[in-house]
C-alpha positions in Angstrom: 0.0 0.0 0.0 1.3 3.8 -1.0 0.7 6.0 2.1 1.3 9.7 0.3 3.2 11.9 3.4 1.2 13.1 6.3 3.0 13.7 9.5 0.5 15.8 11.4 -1.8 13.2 11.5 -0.4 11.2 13.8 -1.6 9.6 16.3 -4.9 9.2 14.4 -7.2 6.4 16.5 -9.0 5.1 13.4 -6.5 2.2 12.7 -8.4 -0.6 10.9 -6.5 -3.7 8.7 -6.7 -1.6 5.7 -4.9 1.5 6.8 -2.7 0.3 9.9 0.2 0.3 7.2 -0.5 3.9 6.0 -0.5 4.8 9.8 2.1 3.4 10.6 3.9 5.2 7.5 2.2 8.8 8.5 4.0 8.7 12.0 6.7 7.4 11.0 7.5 10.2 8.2 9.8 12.3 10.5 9.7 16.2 12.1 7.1 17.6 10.0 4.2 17.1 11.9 6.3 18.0 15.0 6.7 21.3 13.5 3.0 21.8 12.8 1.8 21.1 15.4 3.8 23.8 17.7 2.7 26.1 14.7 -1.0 25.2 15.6 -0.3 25.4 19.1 1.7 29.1 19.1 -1.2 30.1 16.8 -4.0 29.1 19.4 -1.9 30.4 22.5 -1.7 33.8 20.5 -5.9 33.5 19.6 -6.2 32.9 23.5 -3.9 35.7 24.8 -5.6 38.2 21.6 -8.7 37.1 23.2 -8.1 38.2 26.6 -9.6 36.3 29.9 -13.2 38.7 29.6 -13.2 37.0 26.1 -12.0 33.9 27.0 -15.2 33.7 29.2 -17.7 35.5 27.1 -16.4 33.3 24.1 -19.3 31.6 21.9 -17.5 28.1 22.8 -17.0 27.2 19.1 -12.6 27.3 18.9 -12.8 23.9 18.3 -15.0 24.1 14.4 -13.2 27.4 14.4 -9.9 26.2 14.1 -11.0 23.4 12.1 -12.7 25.4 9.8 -9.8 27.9 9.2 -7.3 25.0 8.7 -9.9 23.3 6.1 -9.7 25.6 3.7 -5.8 26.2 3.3 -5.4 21.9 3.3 -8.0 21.6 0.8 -6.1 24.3 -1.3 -2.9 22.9 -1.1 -3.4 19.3 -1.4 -5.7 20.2 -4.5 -2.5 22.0 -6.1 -0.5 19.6 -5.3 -2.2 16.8 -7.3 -3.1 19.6 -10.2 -7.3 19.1 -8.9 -7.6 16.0 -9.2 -10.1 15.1 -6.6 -9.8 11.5 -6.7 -6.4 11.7 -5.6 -7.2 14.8 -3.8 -9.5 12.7 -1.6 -7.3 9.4 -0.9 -4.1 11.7 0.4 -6.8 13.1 2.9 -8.6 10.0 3.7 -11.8 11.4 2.8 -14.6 9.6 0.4 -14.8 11.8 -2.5 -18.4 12.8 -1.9 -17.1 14.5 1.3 -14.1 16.0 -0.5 -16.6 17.6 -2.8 -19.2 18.9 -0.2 -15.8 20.2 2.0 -15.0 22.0 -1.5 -18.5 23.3 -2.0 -18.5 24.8 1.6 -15.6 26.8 0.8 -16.1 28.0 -2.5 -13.7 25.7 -4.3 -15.6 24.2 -6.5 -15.6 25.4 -10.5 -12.5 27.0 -9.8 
C-alpha cells in the first residue's frame, strides 16, 4: 500500500487492517508534523492571549469548528494543487470519500475554480 506523506496526522485512532500500514507510514514520516503542530499550538496560544480572559469567558464556545474550519480551507487548497485538482487523488491523500471531499470544496467556495 502507498501511504502519500502526512506527518500531522499522527496519532490518528482510526487504525483498521486496511490502513494500519499507512498509519504506521504517517507517523513514521519524521519532524514535520512535530513542526506543525507547535505552529498550531503558538497560533492558538496567541488567539487565547488576543482574546483576553473577559473574552475567553464571554467566548461563543466554538474554537474547536473554528480552528477546524480555518485550517480546512488552506489543506484543501494545497493538497488540491498539489495533485493539479484532481479530486480523486485529492480525496485518498486526505482519507476522505470523494463525496465529502466535494461537499468540503463546495462549503468553501472551491468548486468550479
Amino acid at each position: 500500500m502507498h501511504a502519500e506523506p502526512a506527518s500531522w496526522v499522527e496519532n490518528a485512532d482510526h487504525t483498521t487492517p486496511e490502513n494500519s500500514e499507512s498509519k504506521q507510514a504517517v507517523t513514521d514520516t519524521g519532524s514535520g508534523g512535530d513542526a506543525l503542530q507547535q505552529l498550531v499550538r503558538e497560533a492558538v496560544e496567541t488567539y487565547l492571549q488576543d482574546l483576553g480572559e473577559v473574552g475567553q469567558q464571554q467566548g461563543n464556545g466554538h474554537l474547536y469548528e473554528l480552528l477546524l474550519h480555518r485550517v480546512e480551507l488552506p489543506l484543501l487548497q494545497a493538497v488540491l494543487k498539489h495533485v493539479q485538482q484532481n479530486q480523486t487523488r485529492a480525496a485518498r491523500i486526505l482519507g476522505l470519500n470523494r463525496g465529502t471531499l466535494r461537499k468540503k470544496m463546495q462549503l468553501h467556495g472551491l468548486l468550479g475554480r
